[in-house]
N, CA, C and O atoms as a MOPAC input file, in Angstrom:
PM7 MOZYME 1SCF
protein

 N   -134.70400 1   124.43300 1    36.20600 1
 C   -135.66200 1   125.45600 1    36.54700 1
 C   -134.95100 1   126.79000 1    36.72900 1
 O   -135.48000 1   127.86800 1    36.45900 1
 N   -133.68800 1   126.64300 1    37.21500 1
 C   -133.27700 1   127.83700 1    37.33400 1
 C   -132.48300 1   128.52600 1    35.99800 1
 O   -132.42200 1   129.64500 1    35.48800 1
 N   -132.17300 1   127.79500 1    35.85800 1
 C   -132.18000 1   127.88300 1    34.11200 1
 C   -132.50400 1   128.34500 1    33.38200 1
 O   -131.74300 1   128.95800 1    32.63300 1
 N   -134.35400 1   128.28100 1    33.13000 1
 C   -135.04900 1   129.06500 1    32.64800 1
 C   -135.12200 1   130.39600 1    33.38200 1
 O   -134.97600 1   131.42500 1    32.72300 1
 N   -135.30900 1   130.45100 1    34.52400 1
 C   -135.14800 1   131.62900 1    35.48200 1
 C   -134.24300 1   132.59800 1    34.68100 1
 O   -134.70100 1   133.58400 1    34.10400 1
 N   -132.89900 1   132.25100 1    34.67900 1
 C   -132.29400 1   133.34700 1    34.50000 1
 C   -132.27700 1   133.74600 1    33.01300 1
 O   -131.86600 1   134.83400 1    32.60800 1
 N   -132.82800 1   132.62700 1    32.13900 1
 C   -133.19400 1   133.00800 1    30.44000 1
 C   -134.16400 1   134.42500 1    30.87700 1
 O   -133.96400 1   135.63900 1    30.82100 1
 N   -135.11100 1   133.70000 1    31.25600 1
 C   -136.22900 1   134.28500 1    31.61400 1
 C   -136.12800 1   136.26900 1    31.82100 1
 O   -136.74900 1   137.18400 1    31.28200 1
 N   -135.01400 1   136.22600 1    32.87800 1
 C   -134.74300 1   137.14100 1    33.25100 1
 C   -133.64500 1   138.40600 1    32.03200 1
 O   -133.56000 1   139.63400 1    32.00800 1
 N   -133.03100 1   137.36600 1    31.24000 1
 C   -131.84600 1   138.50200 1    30.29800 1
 C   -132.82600 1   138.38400 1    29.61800 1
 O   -131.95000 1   138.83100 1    28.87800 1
 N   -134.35200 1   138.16100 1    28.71500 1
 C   -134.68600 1   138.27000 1    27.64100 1
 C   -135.54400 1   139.77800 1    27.36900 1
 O   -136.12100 1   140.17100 1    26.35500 1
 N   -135.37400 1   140.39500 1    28.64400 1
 C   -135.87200 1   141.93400 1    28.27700 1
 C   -134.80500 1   142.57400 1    27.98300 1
 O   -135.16200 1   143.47300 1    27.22200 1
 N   -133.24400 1   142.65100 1    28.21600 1
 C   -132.38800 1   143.20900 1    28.31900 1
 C   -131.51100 1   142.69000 1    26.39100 1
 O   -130.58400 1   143.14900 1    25.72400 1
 N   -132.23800 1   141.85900 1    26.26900 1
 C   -131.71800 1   140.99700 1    24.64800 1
 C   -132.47200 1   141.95500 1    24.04500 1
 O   -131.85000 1   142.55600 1    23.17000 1
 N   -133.55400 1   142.29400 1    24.20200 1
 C   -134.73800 1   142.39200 1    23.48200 1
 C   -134.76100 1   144.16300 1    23.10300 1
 O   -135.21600 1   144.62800 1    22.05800 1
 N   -134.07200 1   145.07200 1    24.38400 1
 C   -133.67600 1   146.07200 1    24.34200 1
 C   -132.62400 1   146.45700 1    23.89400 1
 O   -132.21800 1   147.61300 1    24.01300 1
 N   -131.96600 1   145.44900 1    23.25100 1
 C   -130.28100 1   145.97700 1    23.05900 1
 C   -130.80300 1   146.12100 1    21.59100 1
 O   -131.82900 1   145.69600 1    21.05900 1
 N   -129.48200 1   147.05400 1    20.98500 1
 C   -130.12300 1   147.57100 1    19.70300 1
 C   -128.68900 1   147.16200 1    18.92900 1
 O   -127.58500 1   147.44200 1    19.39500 1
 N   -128.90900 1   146.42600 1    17.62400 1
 C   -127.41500 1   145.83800 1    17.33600 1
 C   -127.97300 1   146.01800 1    15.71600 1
 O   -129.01600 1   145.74200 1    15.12200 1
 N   -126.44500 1   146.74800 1    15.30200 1
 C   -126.46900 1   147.10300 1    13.66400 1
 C   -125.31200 1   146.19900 1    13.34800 1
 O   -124.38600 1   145.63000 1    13.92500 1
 N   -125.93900 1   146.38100 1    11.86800 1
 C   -125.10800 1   145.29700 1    10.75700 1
 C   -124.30400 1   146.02000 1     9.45700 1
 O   -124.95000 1   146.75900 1     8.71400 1
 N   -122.96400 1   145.79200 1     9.22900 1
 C   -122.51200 1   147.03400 1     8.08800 1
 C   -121.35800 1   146.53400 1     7.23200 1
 O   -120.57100 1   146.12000 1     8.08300 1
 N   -120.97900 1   146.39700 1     6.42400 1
 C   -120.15400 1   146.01900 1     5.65600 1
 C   -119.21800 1   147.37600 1     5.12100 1
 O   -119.43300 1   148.32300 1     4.36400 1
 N   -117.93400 1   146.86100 1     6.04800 1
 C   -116.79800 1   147.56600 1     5.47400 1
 C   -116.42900 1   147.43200 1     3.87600 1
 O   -117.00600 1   146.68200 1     3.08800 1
 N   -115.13600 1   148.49000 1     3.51300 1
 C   -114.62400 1   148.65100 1     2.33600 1
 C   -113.94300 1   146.96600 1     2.10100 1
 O   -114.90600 1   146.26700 1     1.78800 1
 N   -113.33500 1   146.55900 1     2.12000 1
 C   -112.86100 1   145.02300 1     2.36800 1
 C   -114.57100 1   144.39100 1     1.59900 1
 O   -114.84600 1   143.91000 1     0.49900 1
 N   -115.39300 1   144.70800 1     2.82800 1
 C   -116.74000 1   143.34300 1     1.71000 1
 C   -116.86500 1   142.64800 1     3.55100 1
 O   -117.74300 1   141.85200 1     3.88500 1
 N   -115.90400 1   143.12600 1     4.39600 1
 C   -116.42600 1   142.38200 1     5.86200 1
 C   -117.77700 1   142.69500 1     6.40800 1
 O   -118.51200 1   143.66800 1     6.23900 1
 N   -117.86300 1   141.94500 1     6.89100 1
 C   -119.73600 1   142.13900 1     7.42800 1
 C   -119.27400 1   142.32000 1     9.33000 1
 O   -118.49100 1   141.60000 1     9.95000 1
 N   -119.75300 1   143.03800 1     9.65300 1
 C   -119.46100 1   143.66500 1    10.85000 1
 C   -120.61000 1   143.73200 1    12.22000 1
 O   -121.23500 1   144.79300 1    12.20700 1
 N   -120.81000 1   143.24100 1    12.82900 1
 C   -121.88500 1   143.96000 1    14.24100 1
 C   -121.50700 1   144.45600 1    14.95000 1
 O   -120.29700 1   144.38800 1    15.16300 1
 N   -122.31700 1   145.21600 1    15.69600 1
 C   -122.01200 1   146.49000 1    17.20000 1
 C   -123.23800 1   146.68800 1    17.60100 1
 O   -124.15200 1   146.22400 1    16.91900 1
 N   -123.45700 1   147.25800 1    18.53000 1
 C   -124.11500 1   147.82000 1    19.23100 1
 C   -124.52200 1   149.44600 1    18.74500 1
 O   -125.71500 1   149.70500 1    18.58700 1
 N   -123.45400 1   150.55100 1    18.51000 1
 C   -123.70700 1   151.34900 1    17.62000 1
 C   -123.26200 1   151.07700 1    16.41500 1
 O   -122.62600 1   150.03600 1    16.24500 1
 N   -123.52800 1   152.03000 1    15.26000 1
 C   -123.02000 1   152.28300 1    13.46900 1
 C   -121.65300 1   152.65500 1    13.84100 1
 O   -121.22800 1   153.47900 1    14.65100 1
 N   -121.02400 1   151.76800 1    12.97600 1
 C   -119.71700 1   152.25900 1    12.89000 1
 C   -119.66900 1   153.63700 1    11.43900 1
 O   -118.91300 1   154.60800 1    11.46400 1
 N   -120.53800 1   153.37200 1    10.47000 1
 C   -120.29500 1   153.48600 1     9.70800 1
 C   -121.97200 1   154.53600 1     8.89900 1
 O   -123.08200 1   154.13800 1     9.25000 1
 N   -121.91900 1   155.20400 1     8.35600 1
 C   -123.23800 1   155.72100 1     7.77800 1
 C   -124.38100 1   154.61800 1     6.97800 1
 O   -123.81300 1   153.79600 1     6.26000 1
 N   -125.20400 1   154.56100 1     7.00300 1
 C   -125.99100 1   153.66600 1     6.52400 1
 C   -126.10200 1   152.07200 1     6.91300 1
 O   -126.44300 1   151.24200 1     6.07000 1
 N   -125.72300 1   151.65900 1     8.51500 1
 C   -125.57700 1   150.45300 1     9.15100 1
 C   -126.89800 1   150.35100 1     9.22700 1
 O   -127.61700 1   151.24000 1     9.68200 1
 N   -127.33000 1   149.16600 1     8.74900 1
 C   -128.41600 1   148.41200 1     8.93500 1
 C   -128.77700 1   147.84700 1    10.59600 1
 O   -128.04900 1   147.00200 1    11.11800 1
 N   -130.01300 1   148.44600 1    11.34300 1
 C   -130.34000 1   147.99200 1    12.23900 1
 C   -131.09600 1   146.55000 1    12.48600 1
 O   -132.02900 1   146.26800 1    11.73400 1
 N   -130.75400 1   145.73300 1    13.41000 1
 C   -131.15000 1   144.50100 1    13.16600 1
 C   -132.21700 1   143.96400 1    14.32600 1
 O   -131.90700 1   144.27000 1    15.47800 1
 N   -133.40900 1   143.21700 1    14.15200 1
 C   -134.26100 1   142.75700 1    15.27000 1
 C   -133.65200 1   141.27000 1    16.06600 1
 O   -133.86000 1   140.20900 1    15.47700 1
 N   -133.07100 1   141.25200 1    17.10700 1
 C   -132.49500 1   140.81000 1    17.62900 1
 C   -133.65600 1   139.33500 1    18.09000 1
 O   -134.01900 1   139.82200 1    19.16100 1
 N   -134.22400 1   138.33000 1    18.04100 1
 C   -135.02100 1   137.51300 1    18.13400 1
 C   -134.55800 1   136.65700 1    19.85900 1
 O   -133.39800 1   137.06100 1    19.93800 1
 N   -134.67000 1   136.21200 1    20.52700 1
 C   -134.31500 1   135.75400 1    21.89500 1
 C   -134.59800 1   134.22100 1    21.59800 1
 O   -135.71900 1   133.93100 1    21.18100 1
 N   -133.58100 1   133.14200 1    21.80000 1
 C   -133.58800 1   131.52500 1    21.12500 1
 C   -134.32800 1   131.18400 1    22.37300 1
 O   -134.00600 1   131.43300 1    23.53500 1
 N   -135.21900 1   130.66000 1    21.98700 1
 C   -136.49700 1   129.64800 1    23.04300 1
 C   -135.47500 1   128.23500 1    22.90100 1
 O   -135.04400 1   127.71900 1    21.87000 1
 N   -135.32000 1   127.93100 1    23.97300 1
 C   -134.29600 1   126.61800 1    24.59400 1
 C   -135.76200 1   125.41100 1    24.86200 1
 O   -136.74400 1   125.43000 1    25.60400 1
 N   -135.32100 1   124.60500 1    23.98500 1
 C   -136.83300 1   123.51100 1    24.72000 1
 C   -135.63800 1   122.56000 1    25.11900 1
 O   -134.46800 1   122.55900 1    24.73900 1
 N   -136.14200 1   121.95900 1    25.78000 1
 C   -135.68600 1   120.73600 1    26.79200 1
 C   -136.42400 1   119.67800 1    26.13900 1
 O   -137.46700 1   119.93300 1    25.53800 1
 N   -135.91600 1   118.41300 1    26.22100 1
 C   -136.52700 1   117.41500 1    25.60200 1
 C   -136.42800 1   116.68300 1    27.29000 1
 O   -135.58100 1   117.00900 1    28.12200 1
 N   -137.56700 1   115.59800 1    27.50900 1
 C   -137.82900 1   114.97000 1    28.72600 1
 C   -137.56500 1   114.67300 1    29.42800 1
 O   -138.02100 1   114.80500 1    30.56400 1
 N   -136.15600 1   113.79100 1    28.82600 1
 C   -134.84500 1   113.60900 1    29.41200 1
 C   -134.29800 1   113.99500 1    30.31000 1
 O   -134.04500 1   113.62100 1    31.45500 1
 N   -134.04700 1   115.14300 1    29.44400 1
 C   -133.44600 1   116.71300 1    30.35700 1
 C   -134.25400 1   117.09400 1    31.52900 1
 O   -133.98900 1   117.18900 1    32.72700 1
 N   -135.41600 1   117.30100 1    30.76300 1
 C   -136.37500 1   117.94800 1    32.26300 1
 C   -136.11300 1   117.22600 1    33.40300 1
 O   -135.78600 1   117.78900 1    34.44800 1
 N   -136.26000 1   115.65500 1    33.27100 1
 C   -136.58900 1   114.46800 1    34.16700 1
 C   -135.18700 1   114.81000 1    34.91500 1
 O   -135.46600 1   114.98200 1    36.10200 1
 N   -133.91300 1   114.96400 1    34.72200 1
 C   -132.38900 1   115.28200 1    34.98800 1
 C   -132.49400 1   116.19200 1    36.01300 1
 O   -132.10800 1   115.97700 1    37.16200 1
 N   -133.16200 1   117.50400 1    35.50400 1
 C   -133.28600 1   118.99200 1    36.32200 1
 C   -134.35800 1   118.67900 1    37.17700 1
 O   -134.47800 1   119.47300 1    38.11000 1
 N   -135.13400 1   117.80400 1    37.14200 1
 C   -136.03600 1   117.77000 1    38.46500 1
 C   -135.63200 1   117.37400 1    39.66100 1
 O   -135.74300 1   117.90800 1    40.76400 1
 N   -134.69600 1   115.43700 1    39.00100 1
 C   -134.18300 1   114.90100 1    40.27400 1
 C   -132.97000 1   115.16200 1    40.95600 1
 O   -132.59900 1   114.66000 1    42.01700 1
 N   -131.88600 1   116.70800 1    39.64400 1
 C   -131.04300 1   117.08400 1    40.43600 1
 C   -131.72800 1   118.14000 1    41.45100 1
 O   -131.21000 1   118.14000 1    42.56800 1
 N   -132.49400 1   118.78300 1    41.31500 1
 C   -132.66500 1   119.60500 1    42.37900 1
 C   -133.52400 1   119.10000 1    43.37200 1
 O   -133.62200 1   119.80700 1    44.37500 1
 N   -134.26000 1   117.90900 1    43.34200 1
 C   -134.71400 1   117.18300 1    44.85800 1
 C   -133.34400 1   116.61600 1    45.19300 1
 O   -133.17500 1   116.60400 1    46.41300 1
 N   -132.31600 1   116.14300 1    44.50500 1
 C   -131.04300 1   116.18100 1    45.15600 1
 C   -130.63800 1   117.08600 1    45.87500 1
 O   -130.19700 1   116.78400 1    46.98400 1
 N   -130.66400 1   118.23600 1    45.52100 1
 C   -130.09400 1   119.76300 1    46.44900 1
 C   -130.96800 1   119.94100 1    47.40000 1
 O   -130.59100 1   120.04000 1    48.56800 1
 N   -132.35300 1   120.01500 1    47.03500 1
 C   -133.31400 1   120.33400 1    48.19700 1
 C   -133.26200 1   119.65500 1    49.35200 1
 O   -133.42600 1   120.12900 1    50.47700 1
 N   -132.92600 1   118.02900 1    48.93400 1
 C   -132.67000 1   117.19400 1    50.24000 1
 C   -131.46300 1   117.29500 1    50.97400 1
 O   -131.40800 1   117.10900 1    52.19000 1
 N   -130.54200 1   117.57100 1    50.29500 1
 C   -129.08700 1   118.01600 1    50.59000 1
 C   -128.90600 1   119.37800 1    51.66800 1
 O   -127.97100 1   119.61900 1    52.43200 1
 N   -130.27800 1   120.22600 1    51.39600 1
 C   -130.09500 1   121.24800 1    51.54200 1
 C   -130.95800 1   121.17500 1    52.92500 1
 O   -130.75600 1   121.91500 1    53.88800 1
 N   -131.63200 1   120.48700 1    52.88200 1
 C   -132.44600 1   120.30100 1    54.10900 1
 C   -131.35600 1   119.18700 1    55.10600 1
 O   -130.97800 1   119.36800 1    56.26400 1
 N   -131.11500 1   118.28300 1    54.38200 1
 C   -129.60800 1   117.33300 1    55.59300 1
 C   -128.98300 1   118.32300 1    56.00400 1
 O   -129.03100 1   118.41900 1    57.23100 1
 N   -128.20200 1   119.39400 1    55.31100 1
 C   -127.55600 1   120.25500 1    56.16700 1
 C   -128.00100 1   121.32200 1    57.13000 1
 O   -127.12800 1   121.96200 1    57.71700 1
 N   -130.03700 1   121.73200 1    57.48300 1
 C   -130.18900 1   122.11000 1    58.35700 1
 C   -130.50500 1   121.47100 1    59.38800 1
 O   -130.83200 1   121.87100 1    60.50600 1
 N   -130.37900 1   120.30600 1    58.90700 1
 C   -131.09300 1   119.08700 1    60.65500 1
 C   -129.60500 1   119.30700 1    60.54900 1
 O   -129.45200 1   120.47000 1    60.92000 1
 N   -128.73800 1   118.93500 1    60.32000 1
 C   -126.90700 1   118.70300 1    60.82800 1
 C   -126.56900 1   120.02100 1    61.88100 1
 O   -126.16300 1   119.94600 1    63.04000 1
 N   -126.90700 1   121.38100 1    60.99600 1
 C   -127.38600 1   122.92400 1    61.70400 1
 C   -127.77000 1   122.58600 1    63.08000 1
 O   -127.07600 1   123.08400 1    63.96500 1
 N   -128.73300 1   121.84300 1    63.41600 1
 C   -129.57300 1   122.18800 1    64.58300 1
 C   -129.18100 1   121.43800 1    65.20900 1
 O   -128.96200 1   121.97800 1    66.29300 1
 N   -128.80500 1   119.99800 1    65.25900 1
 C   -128.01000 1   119.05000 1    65.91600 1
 C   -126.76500 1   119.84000 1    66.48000 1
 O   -126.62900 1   120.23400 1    67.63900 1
 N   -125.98600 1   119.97500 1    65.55400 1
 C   -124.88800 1   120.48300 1    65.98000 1
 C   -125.30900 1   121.64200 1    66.92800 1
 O   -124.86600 1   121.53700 1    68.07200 1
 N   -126.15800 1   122.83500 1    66.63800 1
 C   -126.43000 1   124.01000 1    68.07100 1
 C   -126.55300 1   123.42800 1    69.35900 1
 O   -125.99300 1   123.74400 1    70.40900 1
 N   -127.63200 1   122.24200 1    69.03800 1
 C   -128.21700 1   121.41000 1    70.11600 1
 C   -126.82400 1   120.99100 1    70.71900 1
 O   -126.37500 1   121.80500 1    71.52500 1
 N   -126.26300 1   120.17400 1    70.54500 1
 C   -124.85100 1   119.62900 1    71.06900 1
 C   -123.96800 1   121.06300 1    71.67900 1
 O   -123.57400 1   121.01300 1    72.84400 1
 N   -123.83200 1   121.66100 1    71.28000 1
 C   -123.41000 1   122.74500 1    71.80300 1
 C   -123.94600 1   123.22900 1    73.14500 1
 O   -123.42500 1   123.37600 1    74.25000 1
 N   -125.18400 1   123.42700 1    72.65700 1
 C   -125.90000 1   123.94000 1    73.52000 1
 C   -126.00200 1   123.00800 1    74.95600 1
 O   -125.98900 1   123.68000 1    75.98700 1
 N   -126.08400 1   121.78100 1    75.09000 1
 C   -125.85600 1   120.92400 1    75.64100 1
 C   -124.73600 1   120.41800 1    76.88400 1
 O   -124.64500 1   119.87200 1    77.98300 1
 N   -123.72600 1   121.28600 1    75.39400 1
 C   -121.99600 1   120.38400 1    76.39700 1
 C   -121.60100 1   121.82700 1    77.07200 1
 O   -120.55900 1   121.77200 1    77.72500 1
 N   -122.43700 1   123.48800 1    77.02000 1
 C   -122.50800 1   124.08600 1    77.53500 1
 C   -123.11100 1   124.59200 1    79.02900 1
 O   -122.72700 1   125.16800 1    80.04700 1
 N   -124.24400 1   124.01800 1    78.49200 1
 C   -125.06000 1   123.30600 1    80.03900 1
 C   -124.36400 1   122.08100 1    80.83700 1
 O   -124.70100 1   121.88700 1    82.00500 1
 N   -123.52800 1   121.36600 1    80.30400 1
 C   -122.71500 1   120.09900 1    80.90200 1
 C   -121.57100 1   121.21400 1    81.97800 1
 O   -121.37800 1   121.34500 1    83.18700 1
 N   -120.98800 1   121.88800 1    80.61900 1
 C   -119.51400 1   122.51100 1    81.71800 1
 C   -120.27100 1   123.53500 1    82.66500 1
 O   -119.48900 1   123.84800 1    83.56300 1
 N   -121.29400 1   124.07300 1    82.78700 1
 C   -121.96800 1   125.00200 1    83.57100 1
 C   -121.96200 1   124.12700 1    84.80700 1
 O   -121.32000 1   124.49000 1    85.79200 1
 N   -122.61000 1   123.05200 1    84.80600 1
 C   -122.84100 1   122.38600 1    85.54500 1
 C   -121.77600 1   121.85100 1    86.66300 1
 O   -121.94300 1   121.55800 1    87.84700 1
 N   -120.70100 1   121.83600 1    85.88800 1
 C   -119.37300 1   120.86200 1    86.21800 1
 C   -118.70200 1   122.63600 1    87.03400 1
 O   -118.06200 1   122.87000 1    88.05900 1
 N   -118.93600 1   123.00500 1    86.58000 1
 C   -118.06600 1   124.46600 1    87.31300 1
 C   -118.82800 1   124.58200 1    88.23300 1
 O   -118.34100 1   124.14700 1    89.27600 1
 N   -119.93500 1   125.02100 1    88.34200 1
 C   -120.56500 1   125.40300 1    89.37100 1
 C   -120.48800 1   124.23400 1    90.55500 1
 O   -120.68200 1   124.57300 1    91.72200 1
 N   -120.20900 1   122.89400 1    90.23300 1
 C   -119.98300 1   121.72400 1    91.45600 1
 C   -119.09800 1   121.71400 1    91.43200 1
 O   -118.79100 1   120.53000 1    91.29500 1
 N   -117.89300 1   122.53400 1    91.49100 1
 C   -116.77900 1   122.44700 1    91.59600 1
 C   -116.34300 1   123.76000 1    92.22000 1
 O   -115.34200 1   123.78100 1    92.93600 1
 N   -117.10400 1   124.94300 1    91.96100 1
 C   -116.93100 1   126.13900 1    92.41300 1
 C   -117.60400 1   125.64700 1    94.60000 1
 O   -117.07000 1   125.85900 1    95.68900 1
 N   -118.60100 1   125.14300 1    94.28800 1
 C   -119.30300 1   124.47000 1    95.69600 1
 C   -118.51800 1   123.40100 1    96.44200 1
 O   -119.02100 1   122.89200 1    97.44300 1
 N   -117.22000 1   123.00100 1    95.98000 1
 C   -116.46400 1   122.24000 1    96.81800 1
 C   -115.11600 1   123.14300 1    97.45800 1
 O   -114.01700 1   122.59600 1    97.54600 1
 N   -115.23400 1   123.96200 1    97.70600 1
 C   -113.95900 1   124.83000 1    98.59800 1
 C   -113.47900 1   123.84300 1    99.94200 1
 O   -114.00100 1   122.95800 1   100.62000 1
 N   -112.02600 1   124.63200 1    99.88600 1
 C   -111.50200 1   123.65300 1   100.21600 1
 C   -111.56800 1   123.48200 1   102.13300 1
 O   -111.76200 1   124.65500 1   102.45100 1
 N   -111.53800 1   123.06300 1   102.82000 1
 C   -111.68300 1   122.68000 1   104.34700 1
 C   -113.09800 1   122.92100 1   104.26500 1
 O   -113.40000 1   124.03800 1   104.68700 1
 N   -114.16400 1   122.14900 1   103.81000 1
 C   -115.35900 1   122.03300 1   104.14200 1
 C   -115.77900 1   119.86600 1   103.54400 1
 O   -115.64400 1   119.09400 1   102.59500 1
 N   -116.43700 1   119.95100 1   105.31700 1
 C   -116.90000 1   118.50300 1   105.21700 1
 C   -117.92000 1   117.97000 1   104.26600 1
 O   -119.04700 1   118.36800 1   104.56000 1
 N   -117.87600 1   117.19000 1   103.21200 1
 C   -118.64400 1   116.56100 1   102.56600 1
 C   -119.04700 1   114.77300 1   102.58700 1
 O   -118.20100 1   113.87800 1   102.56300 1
 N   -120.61900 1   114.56700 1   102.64000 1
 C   -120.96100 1   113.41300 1   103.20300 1
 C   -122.21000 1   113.36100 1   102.02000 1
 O   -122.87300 1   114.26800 1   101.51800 1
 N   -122.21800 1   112.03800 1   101.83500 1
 C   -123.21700 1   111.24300 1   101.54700 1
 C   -124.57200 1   110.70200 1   102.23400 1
 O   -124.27400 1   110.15900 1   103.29700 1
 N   -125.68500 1   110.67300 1   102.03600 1
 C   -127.01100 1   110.49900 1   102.85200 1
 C   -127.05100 1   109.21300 1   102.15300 1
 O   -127.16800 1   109.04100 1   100.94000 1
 N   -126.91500 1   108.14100 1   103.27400 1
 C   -127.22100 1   106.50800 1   103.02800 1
 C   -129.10800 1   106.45700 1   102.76900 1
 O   -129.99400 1   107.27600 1   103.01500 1
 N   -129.10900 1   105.50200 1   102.35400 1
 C   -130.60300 1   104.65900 1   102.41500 1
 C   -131.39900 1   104.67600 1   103.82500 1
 O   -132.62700 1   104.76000 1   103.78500 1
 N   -130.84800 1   104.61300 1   104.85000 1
 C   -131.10300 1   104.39800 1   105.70200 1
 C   -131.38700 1   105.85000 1   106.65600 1
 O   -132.16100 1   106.03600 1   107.59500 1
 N   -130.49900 1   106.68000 1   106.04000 1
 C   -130.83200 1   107.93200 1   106.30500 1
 C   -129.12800 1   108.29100 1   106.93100 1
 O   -128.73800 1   109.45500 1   106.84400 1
 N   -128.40900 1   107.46300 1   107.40300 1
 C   -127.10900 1   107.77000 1   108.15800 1
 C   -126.44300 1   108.54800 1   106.87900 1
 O   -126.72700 1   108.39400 1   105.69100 1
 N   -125.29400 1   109.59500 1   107.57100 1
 C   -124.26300 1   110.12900 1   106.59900 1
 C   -123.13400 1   109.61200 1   106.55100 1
 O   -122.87100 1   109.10900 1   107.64400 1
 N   -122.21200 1   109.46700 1   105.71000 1
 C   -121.35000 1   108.55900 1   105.56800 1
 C   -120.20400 1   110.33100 1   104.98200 1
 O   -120.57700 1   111.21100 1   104.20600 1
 N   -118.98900 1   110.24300 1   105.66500 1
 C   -118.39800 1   111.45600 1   105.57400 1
 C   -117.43800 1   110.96800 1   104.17500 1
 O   -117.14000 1   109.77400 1   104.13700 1
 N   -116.98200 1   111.81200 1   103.09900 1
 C   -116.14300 1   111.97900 1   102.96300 1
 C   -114.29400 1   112.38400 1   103.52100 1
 O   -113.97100 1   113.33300 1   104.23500 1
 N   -113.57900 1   111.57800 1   103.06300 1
 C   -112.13100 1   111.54300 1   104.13400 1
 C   -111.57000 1   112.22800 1   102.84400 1
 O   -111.95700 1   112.11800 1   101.68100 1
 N   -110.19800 1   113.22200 1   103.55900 1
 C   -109.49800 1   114.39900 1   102.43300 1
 C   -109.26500 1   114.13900 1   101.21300 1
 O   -109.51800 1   114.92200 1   100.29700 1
 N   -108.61000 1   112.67700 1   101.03600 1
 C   -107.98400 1   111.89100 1    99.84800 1
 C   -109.70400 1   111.96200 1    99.04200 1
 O   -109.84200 1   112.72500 1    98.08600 1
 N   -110.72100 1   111.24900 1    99.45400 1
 C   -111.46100 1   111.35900 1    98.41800 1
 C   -112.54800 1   112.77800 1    97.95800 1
 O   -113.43500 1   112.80600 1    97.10500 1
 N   -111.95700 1   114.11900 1    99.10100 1
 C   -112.53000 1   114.89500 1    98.37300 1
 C   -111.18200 1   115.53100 1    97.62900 1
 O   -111.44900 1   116.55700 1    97.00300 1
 N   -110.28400 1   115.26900 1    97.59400 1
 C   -109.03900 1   115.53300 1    96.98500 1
 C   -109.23200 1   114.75600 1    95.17900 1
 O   -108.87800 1   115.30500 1    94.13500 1
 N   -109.90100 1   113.35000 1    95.31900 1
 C   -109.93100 1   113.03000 1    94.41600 1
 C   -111.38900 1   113.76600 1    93.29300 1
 O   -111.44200 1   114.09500 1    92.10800 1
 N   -112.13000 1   113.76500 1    94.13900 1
 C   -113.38300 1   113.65800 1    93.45300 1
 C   -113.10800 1   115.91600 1    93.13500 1
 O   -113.83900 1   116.43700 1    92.29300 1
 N   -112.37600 1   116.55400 1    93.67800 1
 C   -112.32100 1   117.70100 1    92.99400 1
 C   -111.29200 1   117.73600 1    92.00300 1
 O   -111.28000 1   118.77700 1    91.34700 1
 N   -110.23300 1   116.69600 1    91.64900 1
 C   -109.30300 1   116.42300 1    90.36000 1
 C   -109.82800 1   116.05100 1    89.87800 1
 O   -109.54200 1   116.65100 1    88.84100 1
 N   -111.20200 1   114.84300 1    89.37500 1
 C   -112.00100 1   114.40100 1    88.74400 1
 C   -113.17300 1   115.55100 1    87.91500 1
 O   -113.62700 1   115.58600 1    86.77100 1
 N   -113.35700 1   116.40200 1    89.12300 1
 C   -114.21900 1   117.30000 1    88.14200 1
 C   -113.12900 1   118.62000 1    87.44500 1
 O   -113.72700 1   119.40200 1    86.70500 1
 N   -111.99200 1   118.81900 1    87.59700 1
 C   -111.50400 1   119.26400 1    86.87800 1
 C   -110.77200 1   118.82900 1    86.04000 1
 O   -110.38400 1   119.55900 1    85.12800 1
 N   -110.42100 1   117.62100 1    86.12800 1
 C   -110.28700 1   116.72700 1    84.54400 1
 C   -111.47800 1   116.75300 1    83.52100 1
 O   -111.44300 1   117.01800 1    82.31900 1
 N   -112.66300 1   116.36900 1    84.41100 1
 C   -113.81400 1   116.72100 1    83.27400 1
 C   -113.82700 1   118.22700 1    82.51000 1
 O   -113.65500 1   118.44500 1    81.31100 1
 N   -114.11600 1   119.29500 1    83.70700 1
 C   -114.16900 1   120.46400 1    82.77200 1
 C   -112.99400 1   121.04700 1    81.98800 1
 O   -113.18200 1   122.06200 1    81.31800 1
 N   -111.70000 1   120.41800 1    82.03600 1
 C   -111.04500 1   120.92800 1    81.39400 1
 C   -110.59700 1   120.09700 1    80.21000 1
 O   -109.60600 1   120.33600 1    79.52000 1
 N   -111.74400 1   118.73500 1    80.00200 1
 C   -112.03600 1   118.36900 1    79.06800 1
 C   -113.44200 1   118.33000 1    78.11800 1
 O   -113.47100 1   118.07000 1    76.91500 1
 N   -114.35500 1   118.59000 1    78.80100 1
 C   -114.96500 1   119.31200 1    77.79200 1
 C   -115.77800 1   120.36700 1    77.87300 1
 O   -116.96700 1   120.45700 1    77.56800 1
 N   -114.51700 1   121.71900 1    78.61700 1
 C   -115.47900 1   122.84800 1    78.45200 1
 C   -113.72100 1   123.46600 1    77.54200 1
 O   -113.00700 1   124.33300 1    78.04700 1
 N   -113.52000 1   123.02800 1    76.71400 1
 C   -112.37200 1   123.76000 1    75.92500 1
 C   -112.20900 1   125.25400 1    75.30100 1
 O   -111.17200 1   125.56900 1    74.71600 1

């Protein structure tokens, strides 16, 4: 299809070109665009109609639902991929900002089932703020 497209498109520019025909001293037969020579025969330039036999057509149809689908896999891949981005951006946002909220000499506790608080001791807020900076400094790169 595109094929024809661009036939389509040079056959005004064929059709406008002006091409003479002239035979040198020799007996050579010559073309140009201008006369080289006095008395160059101007020539009607005809534009070759290309037919496709079925075959062919049937070829150029299912290569380009090949591309079209190809072409469409690579905008769902596009948007997935933003999405994921977009995502593991909101992840490290997340991970900084609970990590920016753990400064250091402040008590942190857990609210049981029951309603009692259960304190965090130094070692495990020692651990659990190396934990979130192992995370973000694995995947906010």
């Amino acid at each position: 299809m595109r094929v024809l497209l661009c036939l389509l498109l040079m056959v005004p520019g064929l059709v406008a070109a002006e091409i003479y025909r002239w035979t040198d001293a020799n007996g050579r037969v010559h073309f140009g665009q201008r006369p080289a020579v006095e008395g160059a025969e101007q020539i009607q330039v005809k534009p070759q109609v290309v037919e496709t036999d079925q075959a062919t057509r049937e070829r150029m149809e299912r290569m380009e639902r090949f591309y079209d689908a190809r072409r469409q896999e690579q905008a769902q891949d596009s948007a997935a991929s933003a999405e994921r981005r977009s995502k593991q951006q909101q992840e490290c946002s997340e991970l900084r900002h609970r990590l920016a909220q753990m400064p250091e000499g402040r008590r942190y506790f857990r609210q049981e089932a029951n309603g009692d608080r259960t304190y965090y001791s130094d070692e495990q807020l020692d651990a659990a703020r190396r934990q979130l900076r192992d995370r973000v400094s694995e995947r906010c790169s």
